[in-house]
N, C-alpha and C positions, 0 to 999 in steps of 0.2 A: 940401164934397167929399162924394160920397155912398160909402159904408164896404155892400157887399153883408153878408149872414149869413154869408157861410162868413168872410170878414176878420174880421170880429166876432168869431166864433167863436174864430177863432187867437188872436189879442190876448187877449182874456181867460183863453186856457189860457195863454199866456205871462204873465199878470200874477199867477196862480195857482202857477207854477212857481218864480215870482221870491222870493215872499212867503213860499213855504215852505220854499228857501233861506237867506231871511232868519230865520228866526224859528230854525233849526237853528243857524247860525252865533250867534247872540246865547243859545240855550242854552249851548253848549259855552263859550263868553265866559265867561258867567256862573260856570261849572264850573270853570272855571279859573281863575277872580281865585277862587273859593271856595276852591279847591285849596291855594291860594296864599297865604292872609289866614288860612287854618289853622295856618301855622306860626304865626303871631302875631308881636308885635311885639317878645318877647324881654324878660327880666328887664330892669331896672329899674338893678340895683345890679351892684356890681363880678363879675366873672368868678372862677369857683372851680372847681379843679379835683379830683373822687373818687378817678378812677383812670384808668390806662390798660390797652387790653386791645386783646389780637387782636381779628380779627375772625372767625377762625377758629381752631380748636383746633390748637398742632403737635406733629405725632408726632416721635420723632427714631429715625433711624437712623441705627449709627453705622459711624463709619468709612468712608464712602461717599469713592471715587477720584472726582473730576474733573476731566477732562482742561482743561487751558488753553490748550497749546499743543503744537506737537510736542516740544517739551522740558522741560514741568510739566505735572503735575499737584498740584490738593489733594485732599488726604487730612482730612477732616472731618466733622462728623454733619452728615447731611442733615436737612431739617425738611421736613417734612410736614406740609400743611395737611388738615384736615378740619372740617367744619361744627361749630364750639363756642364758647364763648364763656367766654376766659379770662384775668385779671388779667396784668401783668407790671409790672415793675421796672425794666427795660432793653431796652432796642430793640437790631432787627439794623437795619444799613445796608437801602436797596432792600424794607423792607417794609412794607406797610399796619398801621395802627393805626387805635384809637376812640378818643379823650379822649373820658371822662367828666365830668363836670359839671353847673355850674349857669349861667345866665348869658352864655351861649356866640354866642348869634344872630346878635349884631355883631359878629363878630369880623374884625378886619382882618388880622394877621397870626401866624403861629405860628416860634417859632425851637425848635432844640434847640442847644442847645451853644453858640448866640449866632448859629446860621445859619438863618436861615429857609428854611422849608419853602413849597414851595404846596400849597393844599386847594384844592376846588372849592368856592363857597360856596354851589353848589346840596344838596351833601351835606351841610349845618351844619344843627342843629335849634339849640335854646335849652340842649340837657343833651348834645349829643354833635357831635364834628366830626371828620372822616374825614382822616388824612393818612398818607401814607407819607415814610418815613425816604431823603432821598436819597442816594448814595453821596459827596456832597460834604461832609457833616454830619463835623466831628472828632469826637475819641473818644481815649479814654486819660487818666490820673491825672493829668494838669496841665488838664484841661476842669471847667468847670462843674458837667458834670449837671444841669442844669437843662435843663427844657421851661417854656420862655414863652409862654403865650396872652394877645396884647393888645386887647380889646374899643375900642367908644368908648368905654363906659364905667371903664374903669381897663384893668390888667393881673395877671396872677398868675404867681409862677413854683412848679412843680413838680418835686420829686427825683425824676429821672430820666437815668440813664446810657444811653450807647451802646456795645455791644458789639464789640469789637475784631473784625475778619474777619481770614480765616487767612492765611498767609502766601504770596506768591506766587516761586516761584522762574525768574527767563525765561530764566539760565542759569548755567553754572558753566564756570573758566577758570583752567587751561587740563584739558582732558578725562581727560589721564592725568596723574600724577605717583608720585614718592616719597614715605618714610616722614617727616613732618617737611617738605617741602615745602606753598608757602601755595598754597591754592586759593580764587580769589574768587568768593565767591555774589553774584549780582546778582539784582534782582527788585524786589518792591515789600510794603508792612505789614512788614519784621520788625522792628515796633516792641518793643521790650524783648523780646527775645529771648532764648529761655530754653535753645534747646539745638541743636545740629547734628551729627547723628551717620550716617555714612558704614555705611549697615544697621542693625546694633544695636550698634554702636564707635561710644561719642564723640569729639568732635573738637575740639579748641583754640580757642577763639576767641580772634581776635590783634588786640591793637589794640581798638579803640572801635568798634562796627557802627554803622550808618545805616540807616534806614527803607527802602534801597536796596541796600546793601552790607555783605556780610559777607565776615571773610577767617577763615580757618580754615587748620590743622595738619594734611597727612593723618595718621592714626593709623596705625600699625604694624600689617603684615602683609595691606594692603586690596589686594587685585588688581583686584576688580572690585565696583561697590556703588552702593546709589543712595544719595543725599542726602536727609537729610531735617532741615525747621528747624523748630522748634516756637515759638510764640511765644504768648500770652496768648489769641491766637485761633482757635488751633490745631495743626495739624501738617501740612505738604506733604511730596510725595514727587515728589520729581524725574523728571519721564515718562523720561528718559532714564538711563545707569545710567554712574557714574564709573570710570575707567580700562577695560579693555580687558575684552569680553567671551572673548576670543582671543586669547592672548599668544604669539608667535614669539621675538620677544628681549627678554628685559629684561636682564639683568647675562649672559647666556648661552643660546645657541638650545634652545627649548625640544625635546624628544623626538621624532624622527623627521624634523626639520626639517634641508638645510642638513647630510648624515653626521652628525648626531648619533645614534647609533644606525639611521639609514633614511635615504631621500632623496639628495641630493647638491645640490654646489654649483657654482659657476663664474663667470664665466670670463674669460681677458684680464685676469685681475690675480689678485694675491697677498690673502688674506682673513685678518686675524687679530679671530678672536671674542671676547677679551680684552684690547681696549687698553685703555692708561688715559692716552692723548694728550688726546683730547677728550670727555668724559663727559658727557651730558647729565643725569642723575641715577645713581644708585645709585653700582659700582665700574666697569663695564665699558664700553664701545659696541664696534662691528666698526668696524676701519678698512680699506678698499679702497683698494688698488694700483693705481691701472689702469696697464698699458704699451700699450694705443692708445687709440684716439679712441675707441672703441665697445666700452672694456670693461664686466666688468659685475660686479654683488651678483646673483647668481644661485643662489637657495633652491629644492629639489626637498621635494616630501615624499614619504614613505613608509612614512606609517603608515595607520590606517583612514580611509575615506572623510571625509573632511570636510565635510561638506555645509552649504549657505549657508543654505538656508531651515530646516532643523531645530534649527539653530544659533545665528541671528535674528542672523546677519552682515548688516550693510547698507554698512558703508564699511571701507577699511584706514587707519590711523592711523600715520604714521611722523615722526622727526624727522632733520633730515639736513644735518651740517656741513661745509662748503665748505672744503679744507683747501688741502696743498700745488698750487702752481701752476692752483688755481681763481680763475677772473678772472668781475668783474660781469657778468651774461647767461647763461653758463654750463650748460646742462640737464643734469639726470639724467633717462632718462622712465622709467615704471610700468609693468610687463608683466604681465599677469595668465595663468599657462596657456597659454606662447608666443603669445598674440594680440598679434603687433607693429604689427598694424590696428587694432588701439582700443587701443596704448599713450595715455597719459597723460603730458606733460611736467610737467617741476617744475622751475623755475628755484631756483639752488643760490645764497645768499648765501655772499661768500669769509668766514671766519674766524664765523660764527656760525649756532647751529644756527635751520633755520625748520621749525616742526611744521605740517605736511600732513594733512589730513584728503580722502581720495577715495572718494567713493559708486562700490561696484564696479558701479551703475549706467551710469556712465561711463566701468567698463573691460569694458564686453560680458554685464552683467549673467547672470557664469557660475554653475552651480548646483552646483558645487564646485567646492574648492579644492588642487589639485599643485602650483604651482610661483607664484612673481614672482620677480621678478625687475627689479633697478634700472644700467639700461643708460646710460654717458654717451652725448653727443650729440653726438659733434666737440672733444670736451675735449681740448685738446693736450696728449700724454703726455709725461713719466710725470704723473699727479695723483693724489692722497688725494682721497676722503670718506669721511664718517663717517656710519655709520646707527645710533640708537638707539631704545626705545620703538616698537618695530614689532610690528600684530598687528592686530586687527576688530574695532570696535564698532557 
């Protein structure tokens, strides 16, 4: 076959193209198994370990809030990292470390606490191996403290504790209470717990706590407060704040509320602000009369503006017992401000109180507060209820 100059031509710049291709790719080869055959092939003898250290220096500040949920937060020093390089003792949960060392190359597994961790074992030299502490790793006085590093060639273990993380609270239950009344903290860590105090009032701890569950005492004289548990690894503070930001009635209507000095009441029933029939806490509740189907617990105020958002109102909290001639299904509904268009029902259990919690979001989200007002619903007269623990949080 005859091949002209200009095909020649071509062919030969493409075997020129090819070859210099080639000879690029067998450099970087080379670069790389060099790269590579650098680390070497790693001691010889058993695995030993110097120390452990950041990989970066941490600052703390303290007392840092963070939120967890709409209803916790923790309250703890925060850590701050910054470029340094420094020894430690004890690890946090979720951080990076360096085991120091001798011996390290082959390393097949690392545990802390008897839980293995994963490393990359692109990041292992012969004197250092990179791992972070996962939030599964235990921790507290009946663990180990040991860090295990197992080579082929043996293993070692090293003293080394895990640091307890602070306490999480997801919520508390029931929202308001009495003096001496149990309030149960639920949440997670409050391993050995050291303290629960309702702002700066301690609080009882009752019974035996669990890594989950605390029950406490309120203490005398708290109307409104946040919770807060301390435990080995720290201190939370409950995003949300216990009992009532805005108190209407507790043992009696609070000033301006309802003719107490202001305001007015009503209507379709007889009101006494003093019973001691059905109590929900303290000495008092209101018990309501109704003589028709559609009377009502009917609160005026008439004192200063009350306003929702200065005041950091987001729901009304009430609790309310089903008394004389109230039968299963039952309603009482929720009036905010005469809005009988965005009332709120509330089905009434007979003979026991049920505590209501309503986002005034759901009663017309008003931006102040003159009147509610708790209207039956077809309750065949004459009937009781009882309303106790009414007010805003």
């Amino acid at each position: 076959m005859y091949l002209n100059n200009q095909t020649m031509k071509k062919i030969f710049q493409q075997s020129k193209t090819y070859y210099w291709m080639l000879s690029v790719l067998m450099v970087f080869g080379m670069a790389s198994c060099r790269k590579y055959n650098d680390r070497g092939t790693g001691g010889t003898g058993a695995p030993k370990i110097t120390r452990v250290r950041y990989i970066s220096k941490t600052d703390t500040i303290k007392n840092v809030s963070h939120p967890v949920n709409l209803d916790s937060a923790n309250v703890y020093d925060d850590i701050k990292l910054v470029k340094f390089d420094s020894t430690v003792t004890q690890g946090r949960l979720n951080t990076q470390y360096a085991i120091i060392g001798e011996n390290l190359l082959n390393t097949t597994h690392v545990y802390f606490n008897g839980t293995e961790v994963y490393f990359n074992p692109a990041l292992v030299s012969d004197k250092t191996i990179i791992v972070t502490i996962g939030s599964n790793v235990p921790f507290g006085p009946s663990q180990s403290n040991k860090l295990t590093v197992v080579t082929t060639q043996g293993k070692v273990d090293y003293d080394f504790s895990i640091a307890q993380p602070p306490p999480v609270i997801t919520t508390f239950a029931p929202l308001a209470a009495g003096a001496g009344d149990i309030v149960t903290i639920t949440g997670s860590v409050f391993n050995d717990v050291i303290s629960v105090k309702f702002d700066d009032t301690p609080a009882e701890i009752v019974g035996t706590p669990t890594a989950t569950e605390i029950k406490v005492k309120v203490p005398a004289g708290i109307v409104q407060a946040y919770v807060y548990v301390t435990t080995a690894g720290g201190t939370t503070k409950s995003a949300a704040s216990f009992g009532f930001k805005y108190l209407i009635y507790g043992d009696d209507l609070t000033l301006y509320w309802g003719g107490n000095g202001g305001g007015y009441d009503g209507y379709g029933s007889t009101r006494d602000y003093a019973s001691t029939a059905h109590v929900k806490r303290g000495t008092h509740a209101i018990a309501v009369n109704v003589d028709n189907g559609y009377g009502a617990l009917q609160l005026g105020y008439g004192g200063a503006t009350l306003n929702v958002a200065a005041s950091g109102l987001t729901s009304i909290k009430v609790s309310i017992y089903g008394g004389a001639n109230f039968k299963t299904g039952d309603r009482v509904q929720l009036v905010v401000n005469g809005g009988y268009d965005k009332a709120v029902p509330l089905t009434i259990v007979p003979g026991a109180y049920t505590d209501f919690t309503i986002p005034l979001s759901s009663l017309g989200n008003p931006s102040t507060i003159s009147e509610i007002t708790f209207q039956t619903l077809g309750v065949a007269a004459p009937a009781t209820f009882y309303v106790d623990d009414l007010g805003f949080i």
